[in-house]
C-alpha positions as a Markdown table, in Angstrom:
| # | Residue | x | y | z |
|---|---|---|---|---|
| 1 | Unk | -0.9 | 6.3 | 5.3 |
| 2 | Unk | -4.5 | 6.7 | 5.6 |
| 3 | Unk | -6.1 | 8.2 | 8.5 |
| 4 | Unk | -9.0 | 5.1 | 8.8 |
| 5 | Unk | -11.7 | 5.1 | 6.0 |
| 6 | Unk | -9.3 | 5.9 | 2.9 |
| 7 | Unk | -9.1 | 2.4 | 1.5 |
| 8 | Unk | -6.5 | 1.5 | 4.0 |
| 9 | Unk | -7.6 | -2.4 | 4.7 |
| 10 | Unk | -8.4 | -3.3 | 1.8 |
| 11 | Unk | -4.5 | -2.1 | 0.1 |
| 12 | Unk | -3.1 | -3.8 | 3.0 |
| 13 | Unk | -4.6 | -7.1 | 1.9 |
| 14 | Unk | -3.1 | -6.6 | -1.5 |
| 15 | Unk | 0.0 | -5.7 | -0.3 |
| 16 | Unk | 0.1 | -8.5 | 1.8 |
| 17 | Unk | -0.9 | -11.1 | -1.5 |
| 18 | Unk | 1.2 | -9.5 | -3.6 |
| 19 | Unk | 4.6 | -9.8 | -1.4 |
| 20 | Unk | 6.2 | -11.6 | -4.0 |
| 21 | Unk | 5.4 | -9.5 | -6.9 |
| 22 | Unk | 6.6 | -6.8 | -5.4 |
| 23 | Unk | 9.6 | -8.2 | -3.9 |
| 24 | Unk | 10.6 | -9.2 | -7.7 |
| 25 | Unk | 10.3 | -5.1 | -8.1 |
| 26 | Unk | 12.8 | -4.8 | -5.6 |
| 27 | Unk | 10.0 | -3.3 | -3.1 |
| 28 | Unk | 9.9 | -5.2 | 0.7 |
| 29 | Unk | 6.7 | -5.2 | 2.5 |
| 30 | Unk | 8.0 | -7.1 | 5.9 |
| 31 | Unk | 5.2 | -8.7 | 7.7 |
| 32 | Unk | 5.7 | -9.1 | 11.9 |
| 33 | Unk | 5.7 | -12.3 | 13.7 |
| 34 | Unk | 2.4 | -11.6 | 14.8 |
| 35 | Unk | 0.7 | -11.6 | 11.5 |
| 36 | Unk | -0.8 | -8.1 | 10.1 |
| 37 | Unk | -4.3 | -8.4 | 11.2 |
| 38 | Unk | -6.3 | -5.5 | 10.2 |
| 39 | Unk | -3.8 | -2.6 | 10.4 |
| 40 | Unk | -0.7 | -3.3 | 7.9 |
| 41 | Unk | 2.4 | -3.7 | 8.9 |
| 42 | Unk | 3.3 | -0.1 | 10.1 |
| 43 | Unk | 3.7 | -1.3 | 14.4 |
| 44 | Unk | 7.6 | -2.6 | 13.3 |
| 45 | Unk | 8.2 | 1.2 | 12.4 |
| 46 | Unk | 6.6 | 1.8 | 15.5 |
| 47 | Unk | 8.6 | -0.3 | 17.7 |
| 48 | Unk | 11.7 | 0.4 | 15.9 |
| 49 | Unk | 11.8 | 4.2 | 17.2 |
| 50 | Unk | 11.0 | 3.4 | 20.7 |
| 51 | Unk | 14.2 | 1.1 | 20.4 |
| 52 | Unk | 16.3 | 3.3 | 17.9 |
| 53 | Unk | 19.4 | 1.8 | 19.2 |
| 54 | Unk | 18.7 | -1.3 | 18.0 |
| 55 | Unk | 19.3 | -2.4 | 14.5 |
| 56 | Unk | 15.8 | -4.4 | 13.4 |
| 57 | Unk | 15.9 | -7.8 | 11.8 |
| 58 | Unk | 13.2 | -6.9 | 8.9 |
| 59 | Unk | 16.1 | -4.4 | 7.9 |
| 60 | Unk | 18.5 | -7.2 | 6.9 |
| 61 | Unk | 19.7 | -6.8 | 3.2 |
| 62 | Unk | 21.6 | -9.4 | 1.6 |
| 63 | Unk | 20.7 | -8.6 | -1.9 |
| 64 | Unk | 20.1 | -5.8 | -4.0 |
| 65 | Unk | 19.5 | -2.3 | -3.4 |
| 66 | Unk | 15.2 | -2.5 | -2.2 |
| 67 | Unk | 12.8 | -0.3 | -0.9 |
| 68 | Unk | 11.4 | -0.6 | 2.2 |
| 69 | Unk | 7.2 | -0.3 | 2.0 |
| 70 | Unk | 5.9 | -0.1 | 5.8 |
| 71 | Unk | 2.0 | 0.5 | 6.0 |
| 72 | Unk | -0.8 | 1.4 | 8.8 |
| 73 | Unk | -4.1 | 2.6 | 9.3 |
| 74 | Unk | -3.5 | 4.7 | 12.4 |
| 75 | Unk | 0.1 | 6.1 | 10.9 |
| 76 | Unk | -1.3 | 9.5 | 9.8 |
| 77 | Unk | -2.0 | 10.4 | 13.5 |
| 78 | Unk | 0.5 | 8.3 | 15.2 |
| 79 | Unk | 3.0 | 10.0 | 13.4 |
| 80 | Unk | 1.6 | 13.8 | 13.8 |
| 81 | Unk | 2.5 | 13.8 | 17.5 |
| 82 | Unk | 5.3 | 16.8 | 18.2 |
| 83 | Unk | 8.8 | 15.4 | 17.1 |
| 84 | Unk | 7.3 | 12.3 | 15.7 |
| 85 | Unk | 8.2 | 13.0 | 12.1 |
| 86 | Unk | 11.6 | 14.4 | 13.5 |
| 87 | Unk | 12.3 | 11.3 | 15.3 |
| 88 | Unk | 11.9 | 9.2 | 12.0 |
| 89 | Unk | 13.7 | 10.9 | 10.0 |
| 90 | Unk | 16.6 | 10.7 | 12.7 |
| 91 | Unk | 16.3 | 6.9 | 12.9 |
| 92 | Unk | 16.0 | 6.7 | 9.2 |
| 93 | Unk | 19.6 | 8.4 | 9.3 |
| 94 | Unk | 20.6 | 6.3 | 11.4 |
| 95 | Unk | 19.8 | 3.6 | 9.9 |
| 96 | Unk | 21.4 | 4.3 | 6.0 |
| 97 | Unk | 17.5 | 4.7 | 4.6 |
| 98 | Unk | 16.7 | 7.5 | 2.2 |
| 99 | Unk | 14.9 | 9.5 | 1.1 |
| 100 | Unk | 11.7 | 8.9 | 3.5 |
| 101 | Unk | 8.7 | 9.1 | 0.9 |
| 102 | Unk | 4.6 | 8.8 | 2.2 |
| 103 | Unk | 1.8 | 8.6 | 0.5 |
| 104 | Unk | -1.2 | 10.1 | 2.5 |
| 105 | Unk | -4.7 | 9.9 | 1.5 |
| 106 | Unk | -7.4 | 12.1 | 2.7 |
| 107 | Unk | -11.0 | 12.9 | 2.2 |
| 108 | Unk | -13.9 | 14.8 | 2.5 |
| 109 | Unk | -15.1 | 15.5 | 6.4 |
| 110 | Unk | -18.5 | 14.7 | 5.9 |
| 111 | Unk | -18.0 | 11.6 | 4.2 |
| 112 | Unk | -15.0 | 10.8 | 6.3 |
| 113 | Unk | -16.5 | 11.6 | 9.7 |
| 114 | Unk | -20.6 | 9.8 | 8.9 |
| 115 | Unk | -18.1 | 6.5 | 7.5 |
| 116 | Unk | -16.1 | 6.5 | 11.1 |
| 117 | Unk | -19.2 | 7.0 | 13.2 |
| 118 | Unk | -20.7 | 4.8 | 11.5 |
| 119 | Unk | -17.6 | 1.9 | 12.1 |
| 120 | Unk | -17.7 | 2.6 | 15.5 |
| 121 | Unk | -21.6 | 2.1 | 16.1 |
| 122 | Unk | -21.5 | -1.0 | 14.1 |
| 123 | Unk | -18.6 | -2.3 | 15.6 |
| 124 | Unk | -18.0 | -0.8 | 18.6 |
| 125 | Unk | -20.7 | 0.5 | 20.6 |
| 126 | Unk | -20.9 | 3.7 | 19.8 |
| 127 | Unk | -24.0 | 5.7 | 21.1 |
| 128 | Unk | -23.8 | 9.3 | 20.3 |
| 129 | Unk | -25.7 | 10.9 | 17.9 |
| 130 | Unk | -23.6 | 11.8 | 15.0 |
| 131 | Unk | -24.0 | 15.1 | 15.6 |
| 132 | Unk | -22.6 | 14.8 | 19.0 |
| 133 | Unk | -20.2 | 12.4 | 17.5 |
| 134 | Unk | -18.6 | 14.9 | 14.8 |
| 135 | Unk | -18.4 | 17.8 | 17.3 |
| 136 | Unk | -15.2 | 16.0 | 18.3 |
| 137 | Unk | -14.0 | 15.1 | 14.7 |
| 138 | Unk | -10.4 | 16.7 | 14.2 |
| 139 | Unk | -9.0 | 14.3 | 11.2 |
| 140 | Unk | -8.5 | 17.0 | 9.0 |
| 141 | Unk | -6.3 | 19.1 | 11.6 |
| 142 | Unk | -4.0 | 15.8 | 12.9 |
| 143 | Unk | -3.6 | 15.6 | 9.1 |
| 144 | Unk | -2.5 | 19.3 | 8.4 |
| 145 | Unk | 0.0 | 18.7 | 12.1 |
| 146 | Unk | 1.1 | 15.7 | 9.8 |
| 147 | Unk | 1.5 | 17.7 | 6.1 |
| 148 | Unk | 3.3 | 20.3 | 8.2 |
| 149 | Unk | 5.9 | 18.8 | 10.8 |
| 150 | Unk | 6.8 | 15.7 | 7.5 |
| 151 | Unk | 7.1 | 18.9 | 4.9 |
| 152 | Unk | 9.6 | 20.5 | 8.2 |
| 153 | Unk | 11.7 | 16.6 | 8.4 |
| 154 | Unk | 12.4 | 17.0 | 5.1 |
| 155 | Unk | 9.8 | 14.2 | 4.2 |
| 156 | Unk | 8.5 | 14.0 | 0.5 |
| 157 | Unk | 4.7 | 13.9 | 0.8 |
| 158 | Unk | 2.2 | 12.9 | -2.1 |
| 159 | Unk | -1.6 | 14.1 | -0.9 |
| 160 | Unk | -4.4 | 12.1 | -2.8 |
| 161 | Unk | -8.3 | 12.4 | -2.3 |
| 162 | Unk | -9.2 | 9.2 | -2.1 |
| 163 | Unk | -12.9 | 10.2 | -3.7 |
| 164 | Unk | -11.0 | 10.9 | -6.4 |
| 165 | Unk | -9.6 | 7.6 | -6.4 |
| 166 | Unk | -11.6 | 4.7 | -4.5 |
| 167 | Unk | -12.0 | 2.6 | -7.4 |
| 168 | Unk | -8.7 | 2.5 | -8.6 |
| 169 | Unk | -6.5 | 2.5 | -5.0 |
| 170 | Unk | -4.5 | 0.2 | -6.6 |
| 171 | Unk | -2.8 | 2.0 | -9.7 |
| 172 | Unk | -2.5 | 5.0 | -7.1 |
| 173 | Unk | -0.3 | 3.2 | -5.3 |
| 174 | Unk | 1.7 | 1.3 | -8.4 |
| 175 | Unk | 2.6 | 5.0 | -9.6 |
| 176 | Unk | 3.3 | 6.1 | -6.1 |
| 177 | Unk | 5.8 | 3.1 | -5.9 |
| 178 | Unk | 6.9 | 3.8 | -9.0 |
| 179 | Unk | 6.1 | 0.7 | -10.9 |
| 180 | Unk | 4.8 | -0.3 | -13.9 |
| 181 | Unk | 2.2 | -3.8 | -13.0 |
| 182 | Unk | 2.4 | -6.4 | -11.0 |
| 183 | Unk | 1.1 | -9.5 | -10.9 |
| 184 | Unk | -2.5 | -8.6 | -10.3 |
| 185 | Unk | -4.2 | -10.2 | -7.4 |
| 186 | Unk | -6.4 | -7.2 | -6.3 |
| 187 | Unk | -9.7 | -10.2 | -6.9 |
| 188 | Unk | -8.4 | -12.5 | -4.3 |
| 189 | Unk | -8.1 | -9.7 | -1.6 |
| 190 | Unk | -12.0 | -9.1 | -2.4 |
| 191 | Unk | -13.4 | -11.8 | -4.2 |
| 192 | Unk | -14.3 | -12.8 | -7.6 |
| 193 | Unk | -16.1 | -10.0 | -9.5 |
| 194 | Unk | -20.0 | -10.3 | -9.6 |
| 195 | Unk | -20.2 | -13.1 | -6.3 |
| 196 | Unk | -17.9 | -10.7 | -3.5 |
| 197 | Unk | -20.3 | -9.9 | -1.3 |
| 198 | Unk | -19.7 | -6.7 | 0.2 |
| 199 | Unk | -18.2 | -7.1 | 3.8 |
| 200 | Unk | -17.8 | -4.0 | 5.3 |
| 201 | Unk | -20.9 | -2.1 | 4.1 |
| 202 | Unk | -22.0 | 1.5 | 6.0 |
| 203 | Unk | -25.8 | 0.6 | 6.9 |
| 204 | Unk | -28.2 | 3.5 | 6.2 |
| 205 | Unk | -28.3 | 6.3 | 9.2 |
| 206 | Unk | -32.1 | 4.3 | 9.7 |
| 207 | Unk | -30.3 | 1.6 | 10.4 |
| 208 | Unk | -27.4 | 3.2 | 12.5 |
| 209 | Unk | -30.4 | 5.0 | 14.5 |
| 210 | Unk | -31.7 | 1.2 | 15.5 |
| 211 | Unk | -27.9 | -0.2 | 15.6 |
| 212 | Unk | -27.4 | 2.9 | 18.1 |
| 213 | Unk | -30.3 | 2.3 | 20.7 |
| 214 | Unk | -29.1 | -1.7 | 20.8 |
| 215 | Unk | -26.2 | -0.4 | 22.0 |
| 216 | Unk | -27.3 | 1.9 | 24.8 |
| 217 | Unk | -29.6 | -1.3 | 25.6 |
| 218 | Unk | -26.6 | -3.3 | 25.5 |
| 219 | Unk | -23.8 | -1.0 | 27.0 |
| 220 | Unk | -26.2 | -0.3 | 30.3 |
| 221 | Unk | -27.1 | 3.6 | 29.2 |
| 222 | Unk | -30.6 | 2.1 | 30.0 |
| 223 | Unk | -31.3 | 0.4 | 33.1 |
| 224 | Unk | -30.6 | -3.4 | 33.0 |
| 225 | Unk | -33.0 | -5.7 | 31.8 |
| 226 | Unk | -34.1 | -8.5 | 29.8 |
| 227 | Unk | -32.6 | -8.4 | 26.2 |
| 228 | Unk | -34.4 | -6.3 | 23.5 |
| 229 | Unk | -37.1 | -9.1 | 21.9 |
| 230 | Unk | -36.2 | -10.9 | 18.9 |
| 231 | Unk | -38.9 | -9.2 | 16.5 |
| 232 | Unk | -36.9 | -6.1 | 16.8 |
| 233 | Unk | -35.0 | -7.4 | 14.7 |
| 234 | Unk | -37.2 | -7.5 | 12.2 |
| 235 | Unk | -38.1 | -3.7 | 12.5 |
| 236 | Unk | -34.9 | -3.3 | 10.4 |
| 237 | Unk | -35.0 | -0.3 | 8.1 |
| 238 | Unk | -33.6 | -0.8 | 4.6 |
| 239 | Unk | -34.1 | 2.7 | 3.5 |
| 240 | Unk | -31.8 | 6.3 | 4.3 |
| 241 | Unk | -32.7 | 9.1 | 6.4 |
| 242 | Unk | -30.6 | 12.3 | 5.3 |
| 243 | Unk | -28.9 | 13.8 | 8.2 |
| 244 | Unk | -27.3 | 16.9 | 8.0 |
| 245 | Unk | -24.8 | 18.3 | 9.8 |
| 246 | Unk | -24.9 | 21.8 | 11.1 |
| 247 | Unk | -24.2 | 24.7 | 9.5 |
| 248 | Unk | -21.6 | 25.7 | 12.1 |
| 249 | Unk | -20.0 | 22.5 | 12.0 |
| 250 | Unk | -19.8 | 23.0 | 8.1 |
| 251 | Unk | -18.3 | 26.1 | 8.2 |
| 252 | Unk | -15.9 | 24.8 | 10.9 |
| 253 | Unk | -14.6 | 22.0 | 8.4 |
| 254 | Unk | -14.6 | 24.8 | 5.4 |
| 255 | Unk | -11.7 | 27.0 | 7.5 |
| 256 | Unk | -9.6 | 23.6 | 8.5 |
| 257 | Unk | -10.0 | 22.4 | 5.0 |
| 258 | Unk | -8.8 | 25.1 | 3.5 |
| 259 | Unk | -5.7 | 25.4 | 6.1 |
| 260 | Unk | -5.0 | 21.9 | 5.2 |
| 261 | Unk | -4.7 | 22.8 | 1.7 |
| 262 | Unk | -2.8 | 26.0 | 2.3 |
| 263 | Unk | -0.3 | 23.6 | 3.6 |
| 264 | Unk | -0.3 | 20.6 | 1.9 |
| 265 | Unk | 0.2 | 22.8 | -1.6 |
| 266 | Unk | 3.5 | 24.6 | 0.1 |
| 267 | Unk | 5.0 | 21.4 | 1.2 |
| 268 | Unk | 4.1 | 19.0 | -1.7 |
| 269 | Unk | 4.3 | 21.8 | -4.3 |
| 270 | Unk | 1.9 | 20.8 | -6.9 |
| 271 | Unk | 1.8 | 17.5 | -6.2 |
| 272 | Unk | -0.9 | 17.6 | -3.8 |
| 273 | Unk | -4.9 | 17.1 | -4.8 |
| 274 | Unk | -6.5 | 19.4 | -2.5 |
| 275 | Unk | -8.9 | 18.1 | -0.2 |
| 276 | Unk | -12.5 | 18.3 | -1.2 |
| 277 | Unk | -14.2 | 21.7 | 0.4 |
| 278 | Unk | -17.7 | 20.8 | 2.2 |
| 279 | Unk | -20.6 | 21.5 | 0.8 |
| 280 | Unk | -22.6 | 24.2 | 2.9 |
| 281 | Unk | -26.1 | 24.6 | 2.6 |
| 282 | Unk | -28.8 | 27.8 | 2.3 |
| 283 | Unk | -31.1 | 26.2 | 4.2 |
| 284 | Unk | -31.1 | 24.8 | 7.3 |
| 285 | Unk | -32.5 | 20.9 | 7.6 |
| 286 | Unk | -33.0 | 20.0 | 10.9 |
C-alpha cells in the first residue's frame, strides 16, 4: 500500500509485467476482468469483503501452496476506516489465508502533500492555493488510523520511506516478498534508459500558478467567456518559485509525524523506518 505519490503506479505496472515471473516464485498477483487501469488490483479485496460470503474465483488453487499479492493506491485509507482492518482479517480467516502481511510506504508531508496538489491541478482542476490546499491534508493521520487498527488485527506491517527508497522501489519490494530476482522487466514498465521520457513530471509551482488560473477560467470561478488566447500559452514559466508552507502548518505536521512514529515503532517493532520529520524554519518566507 501506498497512500498516492509513493511509487504506487509505477510498481503496479511491474507487477502487472512481471505476472509470470512471479507466479514461477509461487507469488499470485490476480488481475480483474476489467483490467487494472491505474490503481492495481486491490478493488477484488475490496469487493470480496462486501460479499464475504462468497468464496472469490481469483482464490482458486489447484497447485502449490502460493501467496496471494493484492495491490492499490487508495488501500492505505480505504482500509483505515473503523473495523476495516478487523473485517479483513475476519475474511482472511474465513477464507484459510495467513498470515496477512502489508507493506506501506509513507513520506515526507511536504513533499507528499505539494506532489498531490500538484496531481490534482494538473489533472483535475484543482484551484486552491496550496496553502489552502494543505490546510486539509490529513495523509499522515489516516496512515497512523491504519499503523494502529492493522498492529490491533494482528496484521504484520513493514513501514518504508519511500525517500529513502524511490530509486530502487523495486528491490524494496523483492525483499518484502521475500525473493531473491526475478526476471527483470522494470525497463519495459518505463522505457528504455536514456530515451523514457518522463510522463508524469510535477511542473514547477510557476507553472502550477498558471495551470491553476486556467482552471478557474475553465471550471467557471470566473465569469464565462471566450477561452483564454492562445499566446498564453506561451507565457509558460520553466523556472521554480519556492513556496513555503506556514510555520503553523509545519509544526502541525511535526506533532502527527511524530505520533505516527510513536506508533508505527510499537506495532512494527524495529522494522519500521520512521517517517521523515519536516523541516521548520527560523524565518518566516511569505
Amino acid at each position: 500500500m501506498g497512500y498516492g505519490k509513493t511509487g504506487s503506479t509505477a510498481l503496479q505496472a511491474w507487477l502487472a509485467a512481471c505476472r509470470d515471473s512471479l507466479a514461477r516464485n509461487g507469488i499470485d498477483y490476480p488481475l480483474p476482468e476489467a483490467g487494472l487501469g491505474d490503481s492495481g488490483n486491490g478493488a477484488l479485496l475490496l469487493e470480496a469483503l462486501q460479499q464475504s460470503d462468497q468464496r472469490q474465483p481469483w482464490l482458486e488453487n489447484d497447485h502449490e501452496p502460493k501467496t496471494l499479492l493484492l495491490s492499490r493506491e487508495h488501500l492505505a485509507r480505504e482500509l483505515s476506516g473503523p473495523g476495516a482492518c478487523a473485517r479483513l482479517t475476519a475474511w482472511c480467516e474465513r477464507w484459510g489465508l495467513a498470515p496477512i502481511r502489508i507493506l506501506l510506504l509513507v513520506r515526507d508531508p511536504q513533499e507528499h502533500c505539494y506532489s498531490l496538489w500538484a496531481q490534482k491541478v494538473k489533472r483535475a482542476g484543482e484551484r486552491r492555493s496550496l496553502q489552502r490546499f494543505a490546510a486539509s491534508y490529513d495523509a499522515i493521520t489516516m496512515a497512523r488510523h491504519l499503523v494502529q487498527a492493522a498492529g490491533e488485527a494482528g496484521i504484520e506491517l513493514a513501514v518504508r520511506d519511500y525517500g529513502q527508497w524511490r530509486q530502487s522501489l523495486v528491490t524494496l519490494l523483492l525483499r518484502w516478498l521475500e525473493v531473491d530476482a526475478i526476471e527483470d522487466r522494470w525497463q519495459q514498465c518505463v522505457g528504455a534508459a536514456g530515451t523514457a521520457r518522463p510522463i508524469n513530471v510535477t511542473p514547477s509551482y510557476a507553472q502550477l500558478r498558471l495551470q491553476r488560473r486556467l482552471n478557474q477560467w475553465r471550471h467557471g470561478a470566473r465569469p464565462a467567456g471566450p477561452p483564454p488566447p492562445a499566446w498564453l500559452a506561451g507565457l509558460w514559466p520553466g523556472w521554480s518559485v519556492p513556496q513555503p508552507y506556514s510555520l503553523d502548518l509545519l509544526a502541525r505536521w511535526q506533532d502527527e509525524v511524530a505520533a505516527f512514529n510513536s506508533v508505527a515503532a510499537r506495532v512494527t517493532a524495529a522494522d519500521a523506518e520512521p517517517m521523515p520529520m519536516p523541516m521548520i524554519s527560523l524565518e518566516p518566507q511569505g
